[in-house]
C-alpha positions in Angstrom: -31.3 -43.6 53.5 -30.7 -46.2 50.9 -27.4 -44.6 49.4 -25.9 -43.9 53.6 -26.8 -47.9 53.6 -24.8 -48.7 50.2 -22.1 -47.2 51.2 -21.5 -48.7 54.9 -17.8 -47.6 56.2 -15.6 -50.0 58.0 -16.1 -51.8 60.4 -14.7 -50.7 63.9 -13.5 -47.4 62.0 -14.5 -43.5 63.5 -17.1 -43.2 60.5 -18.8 -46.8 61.2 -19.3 -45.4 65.3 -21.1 -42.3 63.5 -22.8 -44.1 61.0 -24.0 -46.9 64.0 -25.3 -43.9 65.8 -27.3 -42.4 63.1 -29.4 -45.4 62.3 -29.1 -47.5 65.7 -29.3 -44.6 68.5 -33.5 -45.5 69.8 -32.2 -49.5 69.7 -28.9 -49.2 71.8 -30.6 -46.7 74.5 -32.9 -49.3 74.7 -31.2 -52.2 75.0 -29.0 -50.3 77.5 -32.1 -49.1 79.3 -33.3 -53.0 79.6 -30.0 -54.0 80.6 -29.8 -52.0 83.2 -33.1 -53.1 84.5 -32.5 -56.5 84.9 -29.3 -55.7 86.6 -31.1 -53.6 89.0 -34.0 -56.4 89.3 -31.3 -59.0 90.0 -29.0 -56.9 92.5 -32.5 -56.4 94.6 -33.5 -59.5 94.5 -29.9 -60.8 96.2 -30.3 -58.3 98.9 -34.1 -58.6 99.3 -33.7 -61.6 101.8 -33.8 -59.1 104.9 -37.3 -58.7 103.6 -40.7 -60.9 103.6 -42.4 -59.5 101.1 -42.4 -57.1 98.4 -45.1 -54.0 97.9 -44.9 -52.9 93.9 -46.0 -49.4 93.1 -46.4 -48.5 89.6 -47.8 -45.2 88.4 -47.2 -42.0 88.1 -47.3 -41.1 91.6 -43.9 -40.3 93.3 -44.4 -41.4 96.5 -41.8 -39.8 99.3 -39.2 -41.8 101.0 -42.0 -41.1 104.1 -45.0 -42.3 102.5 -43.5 -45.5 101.8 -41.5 -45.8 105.5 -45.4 -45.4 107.1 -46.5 -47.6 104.6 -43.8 -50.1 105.0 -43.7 -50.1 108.8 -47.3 -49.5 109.2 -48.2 -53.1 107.3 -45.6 -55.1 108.6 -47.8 -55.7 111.8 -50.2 -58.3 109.3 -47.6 -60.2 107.7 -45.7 -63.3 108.4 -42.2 -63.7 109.0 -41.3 -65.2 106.2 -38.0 -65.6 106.2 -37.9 -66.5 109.5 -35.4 -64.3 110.7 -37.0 -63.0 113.8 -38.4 -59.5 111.8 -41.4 -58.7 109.7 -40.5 -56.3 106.5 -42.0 -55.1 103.6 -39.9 -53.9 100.5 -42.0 -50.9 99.1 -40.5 -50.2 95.6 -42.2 -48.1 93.2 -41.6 -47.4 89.7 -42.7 -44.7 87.7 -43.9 -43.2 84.5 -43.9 -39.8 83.0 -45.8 -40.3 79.7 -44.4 -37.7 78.1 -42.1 -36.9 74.6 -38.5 -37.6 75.5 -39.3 -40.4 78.2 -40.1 -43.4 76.2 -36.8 -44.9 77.1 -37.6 -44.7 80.7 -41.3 -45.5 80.9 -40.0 -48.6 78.6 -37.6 -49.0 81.3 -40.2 -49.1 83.7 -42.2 -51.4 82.1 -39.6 -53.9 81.8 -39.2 -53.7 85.1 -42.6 -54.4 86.1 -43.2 -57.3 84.0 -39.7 -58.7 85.7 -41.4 -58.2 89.3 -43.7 -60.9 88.3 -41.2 -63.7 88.2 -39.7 -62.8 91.8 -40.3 -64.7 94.6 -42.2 -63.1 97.5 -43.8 -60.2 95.1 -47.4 -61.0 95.4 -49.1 -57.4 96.0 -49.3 -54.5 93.7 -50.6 -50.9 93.7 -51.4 -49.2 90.2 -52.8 -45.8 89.3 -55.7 -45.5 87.3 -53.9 -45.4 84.0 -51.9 -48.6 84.8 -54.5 -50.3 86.3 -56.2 -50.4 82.7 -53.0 -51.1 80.6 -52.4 -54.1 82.9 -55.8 -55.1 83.6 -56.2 -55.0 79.3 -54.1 -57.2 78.7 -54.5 -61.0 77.3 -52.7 -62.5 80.9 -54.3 -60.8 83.0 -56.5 -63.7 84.3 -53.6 -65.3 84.5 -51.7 -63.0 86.3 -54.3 -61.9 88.7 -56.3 -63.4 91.7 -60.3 -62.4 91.4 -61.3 -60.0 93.9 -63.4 -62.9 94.9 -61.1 -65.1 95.4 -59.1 -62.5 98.2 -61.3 -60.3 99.6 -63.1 -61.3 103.0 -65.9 -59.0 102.3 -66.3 -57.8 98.5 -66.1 -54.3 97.8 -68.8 -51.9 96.0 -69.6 -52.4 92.3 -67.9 -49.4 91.8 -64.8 -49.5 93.6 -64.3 -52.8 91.3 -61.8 -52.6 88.3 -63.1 -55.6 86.4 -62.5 -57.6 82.6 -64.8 -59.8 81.1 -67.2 -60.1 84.2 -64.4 -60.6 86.4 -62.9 -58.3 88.9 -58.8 -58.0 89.6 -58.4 -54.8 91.2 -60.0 -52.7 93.8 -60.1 -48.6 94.2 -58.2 -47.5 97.2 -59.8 -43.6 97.3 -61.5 -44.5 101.0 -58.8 -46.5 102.6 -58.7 -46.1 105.6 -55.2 -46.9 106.8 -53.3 -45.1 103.5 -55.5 -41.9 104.7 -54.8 -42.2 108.6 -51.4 -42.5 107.3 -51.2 -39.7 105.0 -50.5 -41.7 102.1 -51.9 -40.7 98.4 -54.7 -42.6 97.1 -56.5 -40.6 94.9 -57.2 -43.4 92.3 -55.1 -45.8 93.5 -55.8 -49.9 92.9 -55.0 -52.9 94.5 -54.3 -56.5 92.8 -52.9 -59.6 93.7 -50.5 -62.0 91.7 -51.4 -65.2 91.3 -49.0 -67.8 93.0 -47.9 -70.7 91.4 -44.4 -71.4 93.2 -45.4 -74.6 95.4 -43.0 -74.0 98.7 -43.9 -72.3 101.8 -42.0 -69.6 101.6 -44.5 -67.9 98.7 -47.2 -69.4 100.1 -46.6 -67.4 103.5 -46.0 -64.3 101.1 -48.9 -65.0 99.5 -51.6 -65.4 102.3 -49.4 -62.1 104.0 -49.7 -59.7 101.0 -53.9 -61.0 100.8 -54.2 -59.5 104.4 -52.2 -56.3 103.6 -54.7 -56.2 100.8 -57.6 -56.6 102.6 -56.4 -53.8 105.4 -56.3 -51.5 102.8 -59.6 -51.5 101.1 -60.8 -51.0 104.8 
């Protein structure tokens, strides 16, 4: 390793593209990976205006393009029109994990991804699987990233459907929901959290108070 690096080729040149390869492949398909992440993020969040809110799965779940249309048109009934464009819409986007050898440039991908949502507007309401729920849940911001149970949920849930840190719980276990099982949808240790809002417009705050009623209709 030390004598490839002592004898770098030039710049630009067909052996400096080799040698770049060999010692900065993981670091470019990385930053390529991220790249395109953000792109992505920002593209949707140009077209997301036909949409009130936004519904984040992440897990590793696949859910079908019919889980999330009854999902999607089956909440829209509780939530505001928030855009005020005549229509109530939910954006249900999910992004996935695999957890396996080989796929740490897309469940890095993913991740980025995730901790993007939390700086969009009108993205208030997320779904994790078990495994997600405790990476997220276990991390330092979580209280400042969550809203308490508490705090949302017009009748508290069972000890044990409670997914709690320090004393505190910030998500809820969705395995008897009633409207994801009338619905067909998979919920087999499936969580429910809400973002804590601290844009100071209406527009959130409608998003906001719509995604805590969606949350509370599904730990029905």
């Amino acid at each position: 390793m030390a004598e490839k690096y002592g004898e770098v080729p030039q710049k630009w040149t067909k052996e400096w593209w080799g040698y770049f390869w060999d010692y900065y492949k993981l670091h470019t398909i990385i930053t390529l990976f991220v790249i395109i992440c953000v792109a992505i993020t920002v593209t949707q969040c140009v077209t997301r205006e036909k949409y009130d809110i936004t519904m984040t799965y992440a897990g590793h779940k696949i859910y079908t393009d019919d889980e999330i249309s009854r999902a999607a048109v089956g909440l829209s009934q509780y939530i505001d029109d928030v855009d005020g464009n005549g229509e109530k819409s939910i954006f249900f986007q999910q992004l996935n994990f695999v957890d396996q050898m080989g796929s740490e440039e897309y469940d890095y991908a993913s991740q980025t991804k995730l901790d993007l949502e939390f700086h969009n507007e009108c993205s208030f309401l997320f779904l994790y699987d078990a495994s997600q729920t405790e990476l997220m849940i276990n991390r330092d911001s979580a209280s400042e990233l969550y809203v308490p149970v508490s705090e949302w949920a017009d009748t508290m849930p069972e000890q044990g459907m409670l997914y709690s840190k320090d004393g505190v719980a910030y998500a809820v276990k969705l395995d008897n929901s009633a409207f994801l099982e009338e619905n067909s949808i998979y919920n087999d240790d499936l969580y429910v959290l809400i973002r804590r809002n601290y844009a100071d417009d209406e527009k959130n705050a409608l998003a906001s108070e719509s995604s805590i009623r969606i949350a509370n209709v599904l730990i029905q």
